[in-house]
N, C-alpha and C positions, 0 to 999 in steps of 0.2 A: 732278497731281490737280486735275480743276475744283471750284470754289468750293459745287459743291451736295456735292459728295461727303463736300468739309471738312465742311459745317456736316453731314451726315446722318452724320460720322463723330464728330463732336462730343456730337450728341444723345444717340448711341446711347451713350458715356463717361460722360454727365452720367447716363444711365437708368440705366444699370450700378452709379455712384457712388453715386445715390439705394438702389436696394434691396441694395447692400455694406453701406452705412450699417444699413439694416435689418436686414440680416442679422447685422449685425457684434453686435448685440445678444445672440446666442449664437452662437460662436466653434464654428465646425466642424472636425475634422482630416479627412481621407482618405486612405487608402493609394495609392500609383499605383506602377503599373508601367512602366518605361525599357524600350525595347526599343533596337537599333542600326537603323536604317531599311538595305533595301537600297540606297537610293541616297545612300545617306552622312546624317549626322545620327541624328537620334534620335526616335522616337515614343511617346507617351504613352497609358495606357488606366488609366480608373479605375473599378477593380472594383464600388463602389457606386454607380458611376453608369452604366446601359447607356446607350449612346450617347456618352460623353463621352471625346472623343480630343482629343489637343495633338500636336504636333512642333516641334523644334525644331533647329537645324546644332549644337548643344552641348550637353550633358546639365543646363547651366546654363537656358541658354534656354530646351529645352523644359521641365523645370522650372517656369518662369516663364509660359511662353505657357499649361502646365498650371492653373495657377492662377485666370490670368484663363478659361481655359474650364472651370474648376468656379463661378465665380460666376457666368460666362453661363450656366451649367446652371441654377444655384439659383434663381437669377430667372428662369428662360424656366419653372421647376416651380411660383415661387411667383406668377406670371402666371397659368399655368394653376390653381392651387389645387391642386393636387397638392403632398401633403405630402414635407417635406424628407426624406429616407431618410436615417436616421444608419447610421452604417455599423457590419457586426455584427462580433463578434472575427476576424480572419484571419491564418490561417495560410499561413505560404509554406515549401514543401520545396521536395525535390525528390528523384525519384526513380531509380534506376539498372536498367537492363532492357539485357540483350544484345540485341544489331544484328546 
C-alpha cells in the first residue's frame, strides 16, 4: 500500500472515531442477519438499515466487519442530516409451505 492510501486510510479511522465518539453518546443495538455466502464465508444485512451489508470468512468477522459498517452508515446519515432510524420491534420466524 502507498503511503497516500495509508494516510487517506487513516483519516477516514480518525473521521470514523470522531462521529463513534458522537454517536456513542446514545448507544444503539440493531438486529443483523448472517447469511452463509456462496462462495464460502458469511454476509451480513441489517434490516434497519437499507443498504447496509458486511461479510465476512467467519461468522465472527463478519460480525465485526458488521459493526464497523453500521457506524460507517450512522455517519455517512448523520453527514447527510438524515435522522438516525432506531430500529422498530422485530420479529423473526419462519415459515413451513410444501415444495
Amino acid at each position: 500500500m502507498y503511503a497516500g492510501a495509508r494516510i487517506l486510510r487513516s483519516l477516514r479511522s480518525l473521521r470514523m472515531t470522531v462521529w463513534a465518539v458522537k454517536l456513542a453518546e446514545r448507544e444503539m443495538e440493531y438486529t443483523v442477519l448472517v447469511f452463509p455466502a456462496e462462495e464460502g464465508g458469511y454476509w451480513v444485512k441489517v434490516p434497519a438499515l437499507p443498504g447496509c451489508y458486511s461479510q465476512g470468512e467467519s461468522i465472527e468477522e463478519a460480525l465485526a466487519n458488521a459493526k464497523e459498517a453500521i457506524e460507517s452508515h450512522l455517519v455517512a446519515l448523520k453527514e447527510e442530516g438524515t435522522a438516525i432510524p432506531a430500529e422498530d420491534a422485530v420479529i423473526i420466524g419462519r415459515v413451513k409451505v410444501a415444495a
